[in-house]
N, C-alpha and C positions, 0 to 999 in steps of 0.2 A: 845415262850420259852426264857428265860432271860440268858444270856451268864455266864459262871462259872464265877466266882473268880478265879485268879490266886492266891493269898494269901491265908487263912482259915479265917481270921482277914477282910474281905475287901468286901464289899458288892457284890451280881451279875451286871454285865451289863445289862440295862433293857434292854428290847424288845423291836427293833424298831417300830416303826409305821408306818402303810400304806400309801402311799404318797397321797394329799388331790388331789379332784377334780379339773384337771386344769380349769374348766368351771364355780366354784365354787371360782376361785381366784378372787380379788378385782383387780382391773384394766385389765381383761383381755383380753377387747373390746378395749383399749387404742392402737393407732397405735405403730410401731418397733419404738425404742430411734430414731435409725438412720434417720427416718422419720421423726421425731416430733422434732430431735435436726435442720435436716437441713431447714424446714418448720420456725419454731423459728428464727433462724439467720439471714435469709432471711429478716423475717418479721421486725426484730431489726433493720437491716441496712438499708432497704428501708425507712423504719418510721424516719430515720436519715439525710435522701437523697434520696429522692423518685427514683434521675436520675441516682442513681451510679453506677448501671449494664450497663447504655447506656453508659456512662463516661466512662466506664472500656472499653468496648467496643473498644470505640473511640480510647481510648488512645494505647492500647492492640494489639487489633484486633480482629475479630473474626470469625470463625472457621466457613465453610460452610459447612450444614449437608448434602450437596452433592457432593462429591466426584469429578461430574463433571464438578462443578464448582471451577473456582480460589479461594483460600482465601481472605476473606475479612482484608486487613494488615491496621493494625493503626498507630497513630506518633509513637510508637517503632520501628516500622520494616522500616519506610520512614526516619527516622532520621540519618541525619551524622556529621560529626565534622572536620571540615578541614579549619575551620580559626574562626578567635574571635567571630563572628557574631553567625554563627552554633555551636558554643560552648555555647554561652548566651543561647540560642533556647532548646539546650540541658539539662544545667541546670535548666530553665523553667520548663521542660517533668519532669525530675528528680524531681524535687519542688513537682510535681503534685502528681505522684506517689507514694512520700511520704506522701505526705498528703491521700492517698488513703489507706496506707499502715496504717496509723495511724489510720483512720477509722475505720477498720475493725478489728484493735485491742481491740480498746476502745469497739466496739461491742461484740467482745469477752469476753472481761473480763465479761461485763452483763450479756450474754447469758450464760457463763458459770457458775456465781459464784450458783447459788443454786444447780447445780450438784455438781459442786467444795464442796461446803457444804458439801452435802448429803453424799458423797464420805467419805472426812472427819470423816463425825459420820460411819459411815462402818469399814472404816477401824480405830476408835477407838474400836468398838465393838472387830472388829476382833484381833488389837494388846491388847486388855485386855486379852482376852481368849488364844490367842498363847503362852505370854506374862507367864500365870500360867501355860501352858501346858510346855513351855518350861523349866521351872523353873523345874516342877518335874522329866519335860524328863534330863535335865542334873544334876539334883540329882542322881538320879536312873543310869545314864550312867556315872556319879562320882565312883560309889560303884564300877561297873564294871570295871571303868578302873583301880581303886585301883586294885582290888584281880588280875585284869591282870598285874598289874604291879609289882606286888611281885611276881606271878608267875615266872613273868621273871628273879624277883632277884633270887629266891630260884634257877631259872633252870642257869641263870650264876655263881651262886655259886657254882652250881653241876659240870657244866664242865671246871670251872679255876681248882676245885679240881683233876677234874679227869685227868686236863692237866700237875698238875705241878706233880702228880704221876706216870703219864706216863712218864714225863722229867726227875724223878729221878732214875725209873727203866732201862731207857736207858742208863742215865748216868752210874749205875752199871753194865750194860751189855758189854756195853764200857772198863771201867776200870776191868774188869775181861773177857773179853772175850768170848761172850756168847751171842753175840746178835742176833743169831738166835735163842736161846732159846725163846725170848724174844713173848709173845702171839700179837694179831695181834689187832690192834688199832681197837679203838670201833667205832662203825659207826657212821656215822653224826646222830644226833637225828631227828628224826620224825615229821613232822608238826603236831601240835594235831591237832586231829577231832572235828568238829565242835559240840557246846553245842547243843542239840535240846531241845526243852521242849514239855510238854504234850499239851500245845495249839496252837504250830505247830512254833515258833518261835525259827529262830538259829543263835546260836552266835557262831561268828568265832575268835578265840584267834589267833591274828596278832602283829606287830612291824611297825611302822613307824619312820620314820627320822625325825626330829626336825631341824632348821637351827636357830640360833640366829645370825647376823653379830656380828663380834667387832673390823673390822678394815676393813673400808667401800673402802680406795682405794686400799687395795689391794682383797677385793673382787672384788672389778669393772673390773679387768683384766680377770675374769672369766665369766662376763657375757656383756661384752663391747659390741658382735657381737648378742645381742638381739635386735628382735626387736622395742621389747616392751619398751627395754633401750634406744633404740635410739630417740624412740619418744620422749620418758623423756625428754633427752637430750635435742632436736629440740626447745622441746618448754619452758623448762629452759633458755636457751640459749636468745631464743627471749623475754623473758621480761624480762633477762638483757639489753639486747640489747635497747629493746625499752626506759628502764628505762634512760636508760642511756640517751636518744635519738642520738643514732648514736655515739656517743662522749666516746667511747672506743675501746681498742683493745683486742684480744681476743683469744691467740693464736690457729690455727687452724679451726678458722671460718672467712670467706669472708664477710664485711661486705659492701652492697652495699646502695645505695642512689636509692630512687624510686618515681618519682612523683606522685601524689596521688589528685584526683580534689575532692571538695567535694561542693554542691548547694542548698545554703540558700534561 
């Protein structure tokens, strides 16, 4: 049975359909992604370096699947640095590594791109269709927020009114003496009850706060002790800093000197 209209004007919802036979889907003998991605990469990188798991290995170490045995530790974990010789030795490993490192990039990008694709055309499908849904969803929540928004003027029109009637009643109560006469202030208004409709959907007529900056250092005094500011901050800071390279001053930050090895 096909879902009402909400409009008079607007066709039914059709009626969903039965979900199909998963035994009946097209690839559904095909092994899990996560199988068939890691099986793939594998295959990628070895067909590029037949030796580069044993290499990795080597360089790495690796891991004994018995607990009562030692690990097997590689140049990583044998490696030290304590004078210029061991330092060459070091940036060798490093050399290596990176070239290790770049491997398995380059394999990735392969292995990846026809997912990366695929992905792609998905999530074009997907942002075409959001893309009109959203369009009409924030039409439709335009209208709503208008007529809520007048609401609101028409209800602050109501109660400046009935404030500045209140202020001059007192004031004559005041100047004549008679302020106990005076009837007793009208109560705060009511939050309204939420809109329901016949196909079960409710809408709650609310006020939110708006902030626009317009004078950004003396907000900053308000919100200095975030943390979220302060990361800003942290890392504004350092690509001046960096830009600069070192070669500025900066009141209230420490700026220090750091050696830094790097191995061609």
């Amino acid at each position: 049975m096909a879902t009402a209209s909400i409009f008079h004007d607007v066709a039914p919802w059709p009626e969903a359909k039965a979900d199909p036979n998963p035994r009946a889907v097209i690839g559904g003998n095909v092994p899990p992604l996560e199988e068939r991605i890691h099986a793939e990469f594998r295959d990628a990188l070895l067909s590029e370096r037949a030796d580069f798991m044993t290499l990795l290995d080597q360089l790495l170490g690796k891991a004994n699947p018995d607990p009562e045995k030692p690990e097997d530790f590689g140049s990583v974990h044998r490696a030290k640095c304590d004078n210029d010789e061991t330092l060459g030795r070091c940036g060798e490993l490093v050399k290596r590594l990176r070239a290790c490192e770049g491997l398995v990039s380059a394999v990735h990008v392969t292995v990846k791109k026809p997912y990366l694709d695929a992905g792609r055309a998905v999530d074009a499908e997907k942002n075409a269709l959001t893309a009109r849904i959203g369009a009409g969803r924030a039409r439709v929540q335009g209208l709503m927020d208008d007529y809520a928004n007048e609401q609101l003027r028409l209800r602050r029109e109501r109660e400046a009114e009935e404030a500045a009637q209140r202020a001059k009643l007192e004031q004559l109560a005041r100047e004549n003496n008679v302020e106990a006469a005076l009837p007793p202030a009208a109560p705060a208004p009511v939050r309204s009850a939420p809109v329901r409709s016949d196909g079960g959907a409710t809408v709650s007529l609310g006020t939110e706060h708006v902030a626009t900056v317009t004078d950004y250092a003396k907000a900053f005094k308000k919100v200095k002790d975030d943390a979220k500011v302060r990361e800003a901050i942290d890392a504004a800071i350092q690509r001046v800093v960096k830009a600069a390279k070192g070669k500025i001053e900066i009141p209230g930050v420490d700026i220090a000197e750091r050696a830094k090895t790097s191995a061609r």
